[in-house]
C-alpha positions in Angstrom: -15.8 17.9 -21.2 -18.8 15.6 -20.6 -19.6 15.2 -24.1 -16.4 14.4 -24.8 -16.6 11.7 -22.3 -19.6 10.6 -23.0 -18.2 9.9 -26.5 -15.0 8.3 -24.9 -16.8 5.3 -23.2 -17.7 4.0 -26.3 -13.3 4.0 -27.1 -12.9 1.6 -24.0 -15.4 -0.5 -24.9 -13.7 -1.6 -28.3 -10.4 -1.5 -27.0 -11.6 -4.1 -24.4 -12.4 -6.7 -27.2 -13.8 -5.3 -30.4 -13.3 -7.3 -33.5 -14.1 -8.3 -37.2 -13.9 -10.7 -39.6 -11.5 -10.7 -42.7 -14.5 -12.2 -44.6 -17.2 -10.5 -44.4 -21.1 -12.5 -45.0 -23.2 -12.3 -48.7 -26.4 -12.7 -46.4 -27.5 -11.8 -42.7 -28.2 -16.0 -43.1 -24.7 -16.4 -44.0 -23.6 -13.7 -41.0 -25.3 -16.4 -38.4 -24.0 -19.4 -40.5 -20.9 -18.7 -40.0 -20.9 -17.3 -36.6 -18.5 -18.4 -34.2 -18.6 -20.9 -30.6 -16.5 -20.8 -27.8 -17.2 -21.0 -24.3 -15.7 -23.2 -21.1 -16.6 -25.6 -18.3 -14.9 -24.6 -14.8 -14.8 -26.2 -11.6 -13.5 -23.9 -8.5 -12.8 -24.8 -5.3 -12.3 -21.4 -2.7 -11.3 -21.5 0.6 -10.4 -18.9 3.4 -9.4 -19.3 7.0 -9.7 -16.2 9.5 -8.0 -15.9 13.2 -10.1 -18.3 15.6 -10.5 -15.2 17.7 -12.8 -12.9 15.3 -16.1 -13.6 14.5 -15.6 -14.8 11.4 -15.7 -18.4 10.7 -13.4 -20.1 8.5 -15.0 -21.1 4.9 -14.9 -22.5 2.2 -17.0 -23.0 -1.4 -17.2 -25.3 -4.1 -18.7 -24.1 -7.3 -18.7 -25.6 -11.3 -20.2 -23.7 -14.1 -18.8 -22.2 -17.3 -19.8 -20.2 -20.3 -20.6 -19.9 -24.2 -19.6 -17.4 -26.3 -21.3 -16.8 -30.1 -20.2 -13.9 -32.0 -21.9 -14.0 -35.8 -19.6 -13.4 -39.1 -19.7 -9.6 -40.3 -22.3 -8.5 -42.1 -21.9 -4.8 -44.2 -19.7 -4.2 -40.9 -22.9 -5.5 -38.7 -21.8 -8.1 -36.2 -24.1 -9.6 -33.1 -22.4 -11.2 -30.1 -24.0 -12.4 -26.9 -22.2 -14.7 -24.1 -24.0 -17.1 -21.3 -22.5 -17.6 -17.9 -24.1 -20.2 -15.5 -22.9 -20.7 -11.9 -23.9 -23.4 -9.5 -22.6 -24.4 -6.2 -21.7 -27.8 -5.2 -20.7 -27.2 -1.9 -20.3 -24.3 0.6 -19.1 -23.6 4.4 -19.4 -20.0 5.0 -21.6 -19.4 8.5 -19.1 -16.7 9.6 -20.1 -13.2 11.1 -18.9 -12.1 7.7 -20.3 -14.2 4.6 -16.9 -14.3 2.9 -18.4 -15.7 -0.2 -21.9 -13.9 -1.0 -20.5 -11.2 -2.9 -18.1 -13.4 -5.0 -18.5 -17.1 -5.1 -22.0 -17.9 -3.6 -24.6 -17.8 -7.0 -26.8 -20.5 -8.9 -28.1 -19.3 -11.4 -27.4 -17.9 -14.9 -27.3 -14.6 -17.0 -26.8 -13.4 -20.4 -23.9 -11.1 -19.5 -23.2 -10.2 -23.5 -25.6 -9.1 -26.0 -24.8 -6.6 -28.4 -24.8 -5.0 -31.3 -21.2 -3.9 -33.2 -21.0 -1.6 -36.3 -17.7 -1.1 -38.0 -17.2 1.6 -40.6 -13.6 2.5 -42.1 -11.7 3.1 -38.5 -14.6 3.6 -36.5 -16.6 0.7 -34.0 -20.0 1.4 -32.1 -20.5 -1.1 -30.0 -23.6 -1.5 -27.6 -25.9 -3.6 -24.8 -24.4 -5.9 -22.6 -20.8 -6.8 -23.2 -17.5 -7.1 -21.3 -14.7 -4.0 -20.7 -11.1 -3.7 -19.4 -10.0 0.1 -19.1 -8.4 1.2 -16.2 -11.5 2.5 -14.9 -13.9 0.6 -15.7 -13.0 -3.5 -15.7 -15.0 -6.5 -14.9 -13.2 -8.8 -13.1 -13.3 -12.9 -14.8 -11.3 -14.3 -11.5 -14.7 -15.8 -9.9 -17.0 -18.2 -12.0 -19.0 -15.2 -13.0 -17.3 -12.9 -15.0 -18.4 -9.1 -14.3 -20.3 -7.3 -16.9 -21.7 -3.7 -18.5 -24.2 -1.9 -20.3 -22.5 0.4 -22.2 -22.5 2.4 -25.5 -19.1 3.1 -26.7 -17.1 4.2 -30.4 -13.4 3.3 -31.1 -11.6 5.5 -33.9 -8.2 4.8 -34.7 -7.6 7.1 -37.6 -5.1 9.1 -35.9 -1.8 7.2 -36.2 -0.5 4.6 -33.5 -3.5 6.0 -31.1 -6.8 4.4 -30.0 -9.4 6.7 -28.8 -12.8 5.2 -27.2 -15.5 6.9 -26.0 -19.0 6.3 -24.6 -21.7 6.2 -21.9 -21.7 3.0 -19.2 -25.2 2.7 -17.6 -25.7 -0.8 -16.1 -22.9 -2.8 -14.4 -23.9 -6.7 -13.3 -21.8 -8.3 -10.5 -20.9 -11.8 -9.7 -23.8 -12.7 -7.2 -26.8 -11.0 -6.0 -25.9 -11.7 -2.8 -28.8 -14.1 -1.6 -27.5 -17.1 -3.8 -28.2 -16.6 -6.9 -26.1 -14.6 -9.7 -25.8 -10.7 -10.4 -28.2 -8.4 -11.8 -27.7 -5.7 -14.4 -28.1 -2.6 -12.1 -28.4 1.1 -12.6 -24.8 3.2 -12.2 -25.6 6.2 -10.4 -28.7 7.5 -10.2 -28.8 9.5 -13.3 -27.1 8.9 -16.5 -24.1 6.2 -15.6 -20.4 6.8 -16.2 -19.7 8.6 -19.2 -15.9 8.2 -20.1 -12.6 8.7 -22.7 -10.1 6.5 -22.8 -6.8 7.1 -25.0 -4.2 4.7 -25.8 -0.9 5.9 -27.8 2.1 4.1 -29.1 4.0 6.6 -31.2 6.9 6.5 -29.2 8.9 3.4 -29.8 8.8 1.3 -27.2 6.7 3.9 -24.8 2.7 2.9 -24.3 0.6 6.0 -22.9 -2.6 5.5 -21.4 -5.1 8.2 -20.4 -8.9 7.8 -18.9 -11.3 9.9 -17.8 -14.4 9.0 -16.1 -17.6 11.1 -15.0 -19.2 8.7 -12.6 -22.9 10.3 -11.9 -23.3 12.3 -8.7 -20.4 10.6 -7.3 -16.9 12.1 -8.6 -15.3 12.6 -12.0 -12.0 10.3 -11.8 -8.5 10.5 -14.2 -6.0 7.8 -14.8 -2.9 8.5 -16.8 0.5 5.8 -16.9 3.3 5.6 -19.1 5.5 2.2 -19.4 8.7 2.1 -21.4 10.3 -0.9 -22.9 14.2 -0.4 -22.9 15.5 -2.6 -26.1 17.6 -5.3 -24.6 17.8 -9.0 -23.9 16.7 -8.6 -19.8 13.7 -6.7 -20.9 13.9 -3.9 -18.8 10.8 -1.9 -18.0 10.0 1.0 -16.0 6.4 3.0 -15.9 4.6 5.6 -14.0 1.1 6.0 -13.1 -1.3 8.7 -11.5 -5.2 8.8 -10.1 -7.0 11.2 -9.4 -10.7 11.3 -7.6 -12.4 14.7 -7.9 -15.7 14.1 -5.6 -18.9 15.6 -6.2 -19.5 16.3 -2.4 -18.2 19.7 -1.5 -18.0 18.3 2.0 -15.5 15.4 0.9 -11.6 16.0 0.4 -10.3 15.0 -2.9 -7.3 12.5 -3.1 -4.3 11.2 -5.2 -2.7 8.1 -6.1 0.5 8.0 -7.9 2.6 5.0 -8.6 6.2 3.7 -10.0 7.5 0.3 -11.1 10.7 -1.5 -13.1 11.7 -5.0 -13.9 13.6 -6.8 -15.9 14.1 -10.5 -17.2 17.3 -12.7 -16.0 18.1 -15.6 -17.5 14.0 -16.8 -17.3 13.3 -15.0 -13.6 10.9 -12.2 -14.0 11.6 -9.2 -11.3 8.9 -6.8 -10.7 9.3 -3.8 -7.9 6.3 -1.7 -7.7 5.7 1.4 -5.0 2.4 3.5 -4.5 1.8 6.4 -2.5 -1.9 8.4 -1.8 -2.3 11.5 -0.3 -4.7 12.6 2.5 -4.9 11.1 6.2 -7.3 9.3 8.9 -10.9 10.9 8.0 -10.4 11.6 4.0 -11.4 10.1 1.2 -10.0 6.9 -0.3 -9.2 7.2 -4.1 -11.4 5.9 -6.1 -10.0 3.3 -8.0 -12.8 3.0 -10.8 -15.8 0.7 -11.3 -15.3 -3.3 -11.5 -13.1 -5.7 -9.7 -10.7 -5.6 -12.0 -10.5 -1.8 -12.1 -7.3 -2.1 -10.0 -5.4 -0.9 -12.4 -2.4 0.3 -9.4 1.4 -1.1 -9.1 0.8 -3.0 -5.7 -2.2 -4.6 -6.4 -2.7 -8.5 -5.1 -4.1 -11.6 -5.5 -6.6 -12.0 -2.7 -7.3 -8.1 -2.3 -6.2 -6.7 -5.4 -4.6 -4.2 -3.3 -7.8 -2.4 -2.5 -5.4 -1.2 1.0 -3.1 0.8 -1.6 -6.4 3.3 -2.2 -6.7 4.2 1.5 -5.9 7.6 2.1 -2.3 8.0 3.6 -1.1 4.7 2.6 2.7 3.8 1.2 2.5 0.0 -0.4 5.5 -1.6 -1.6 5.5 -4.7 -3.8 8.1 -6.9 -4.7 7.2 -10.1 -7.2 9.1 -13.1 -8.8 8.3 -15.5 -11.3 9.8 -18.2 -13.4 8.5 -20.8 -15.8 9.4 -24.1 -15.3 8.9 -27.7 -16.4 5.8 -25.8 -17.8 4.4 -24.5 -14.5 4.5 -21.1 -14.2 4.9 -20.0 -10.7 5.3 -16.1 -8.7 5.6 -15.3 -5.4 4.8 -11.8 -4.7 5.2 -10.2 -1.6 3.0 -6.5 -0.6 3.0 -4.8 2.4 0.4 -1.4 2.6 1.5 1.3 5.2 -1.7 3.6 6.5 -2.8 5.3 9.0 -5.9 2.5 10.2 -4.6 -1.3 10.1 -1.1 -1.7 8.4 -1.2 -5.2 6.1 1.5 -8.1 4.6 0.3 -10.0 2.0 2.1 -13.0 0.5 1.2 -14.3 -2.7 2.1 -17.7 -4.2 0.5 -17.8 -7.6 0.9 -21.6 -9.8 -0.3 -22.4 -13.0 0.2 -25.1 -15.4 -1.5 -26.2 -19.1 -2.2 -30.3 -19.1 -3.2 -29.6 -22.4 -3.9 -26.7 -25.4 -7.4 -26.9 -24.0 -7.3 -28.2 -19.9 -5.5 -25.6 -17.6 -5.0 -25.7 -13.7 -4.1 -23.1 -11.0 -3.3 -22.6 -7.4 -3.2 -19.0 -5.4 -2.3 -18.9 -1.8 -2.5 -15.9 0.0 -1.3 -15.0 3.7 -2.7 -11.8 5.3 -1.1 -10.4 7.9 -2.6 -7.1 9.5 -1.4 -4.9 12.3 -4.5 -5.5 14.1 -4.3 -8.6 16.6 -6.2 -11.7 15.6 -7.5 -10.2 12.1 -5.0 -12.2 10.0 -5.9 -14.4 7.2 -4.8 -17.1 5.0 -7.0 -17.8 1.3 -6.4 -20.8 -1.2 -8.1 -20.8 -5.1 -7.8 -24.1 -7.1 -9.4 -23.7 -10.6 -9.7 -26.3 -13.1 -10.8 -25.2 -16.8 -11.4 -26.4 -20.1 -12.2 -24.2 -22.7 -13.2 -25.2 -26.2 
């Protein structure tokens, strides 16, 4: 099974993004000649306020930065891409017992987060060195100014009809901040040969998308993912979908736990309706599901805004979401509402999410969160304002 996942991390990496161009380059000159620029300029402004009763302060952070992305034209299926991030904070309030924003927020500096080499023959894609992923494993999260990154080696095939198999070995993984200031490193996965992984993507069904992952995360636990959504044809847009995880430590003296999640909605007259419920196994003392690698590797039915519903993965929790949005006067707005039942310190988190285009280039957005826990004086309120143009 591990060579077969080792062959499978290479799938999710060309899923995530792999692509090539329709004309292909005479010349490796040409290849770079043509290459293509994109990038952005951001400007985020973070804020949380804690319970005047903890130890925790309230805080806040200023940061601007952006990123520029060059991906050369094809050359005899060879194509090079690399991105640059750069981070630097303006301002920042965050003396709390808690530094709310070292881990996320708090980094000047700047990395090289892509850089890699991509080789496409007939239906097939290697892909490897530093580049972004989104499986349901494995996903770097782009919701701070600097967007989470791998090392990985991965292969894409696509020769069986309506199916996308990737396959492959993750090694490095850089986060958003070092945590002393300045931006994330590119540091080792495990402490032998990474995360080796297969992901599988089929949509032979009409209207049915199946997902499966599997993920051999080194000396820590081999982890499985498998959902199904179905798209009923009619004008509300009905959906419904089922997920499970599964997290099979390698520690003998750990329990092993499940996740396993359901969801619907529909479209009425412009409202989106989303219900999602999730449900792990286990009790106080076990182990949490692991939930994959990344901080967008929150692939679950009840997962937030301000904690991606990291509570949902807590053994013996029930979570419960319920979400609304609607489009209007070309904002497009959600409120979402999640509460997480468990067996430590039950939580309510309210979402409002706002978003709204000034232009084809110059976006805005707005997220306010209120966190309310079971605990006395733990509760929590977050705002995110974000301002981006991207070019």
């Amino acid at each position: 099974m591990k060579k077969i996942v080792k062959l499978s991390l290479i799938a999710a990496a060309a899923v995530a993004g792999l692509s090539t161009s329709s004309l292909a380059a005479d010349s490796i000159a040409e290849a770079f000649q043509n290459g293509k620029v994109k990038g952005s300029v951001k400007s985020f402004y973070f804020a949380k306020s804690t319970d005047a009763n903890t130890a925790d302060k309230d805080s806040s952070i200023w940061v601007n930065g952006g990123s520029i992305n060059y991906v050369t034209d094809s050359y005899n299926g060879l194509v090079f891409g690399a991105t640059f991030q750069t981070s630097h904070v303006g301002t920042i309030d965050d003396d709390g017992a808690t530094k709310t924003f070292s881990a996320t927020m708090d980094a000047s500096g700047s990395v090289l987060s892509e850089s890699y080499l991509q080789y496409t023959y007939a239906n097939t894609t290697f892909k490897g060195g530093r580049q972004y992923i989104s499986t349901p494993l494995l996903a770097g999260s782009g919701s701070r100014m600097i967007k989470q990154s791998f090392e990985a080696y991965l292969l894409v095939n696509t020769d069986l009809p309506d199916t996308t198999i990737v396959a492959g070995n993750v090694t490095k993984f850089a986060g958003r901040t070092d945590g002393t200031g300045d931006v994330g490193s590119f540091n080792k996965l495990g402490t032998g040969s990474g995360v080796a992984t297969v992901y599988i993507k089929n949509t032979s069904i009409d209207n049915l998308t199946a997902r499966f992952q599997y993920a051999d995360y080194d000396e820590t636990a081999n982890l499985l993912y498998v959902d199904a959504v179905y798209k009923m044809p009619s004008d509300l847009k009905p959906f419904i979908g089922i997920q499970y995880f599964d997290t099979d430590t390698d520690d003998s003296a750990n329990k092993d736990n499940s996740l396993y999640g359901i969801k619907a909605g529909m479209n009425i007259k412009g409202i989106d309706l989303f219900l999602g419920y999730t449900s792990t196994s286990g009790t106080t003392g076990d182990n949490n599901v692991n939930h994959g690698v990344g901080s967008a590797a929150f692939a679950n039915y009840t997962t937030t805004t301000e904690t991606a519903g990291g509570d949902a993965f807590k053994a013996g929790t029930d979570a419960a979401r319920v979400a609304i949005g609607y489009n209007f006067a070309g904002v497009k707005a959600k409120i979402a509402y999640t509460t997480f039942d468990n067996v430590v310190n039950d939580l309510d988190e309210t979402t409002l999410n706002l978003s709204y285009k000034f232009t084809k280039n110059l976006g805005a957005s707005l997220d306010y969160s209120m966190m309310d826990y079971e605990t006395n004086d733990t509760d929590k309120t977050a705002l995110r304002t974000k301002l981006t143009y991207s070019f």
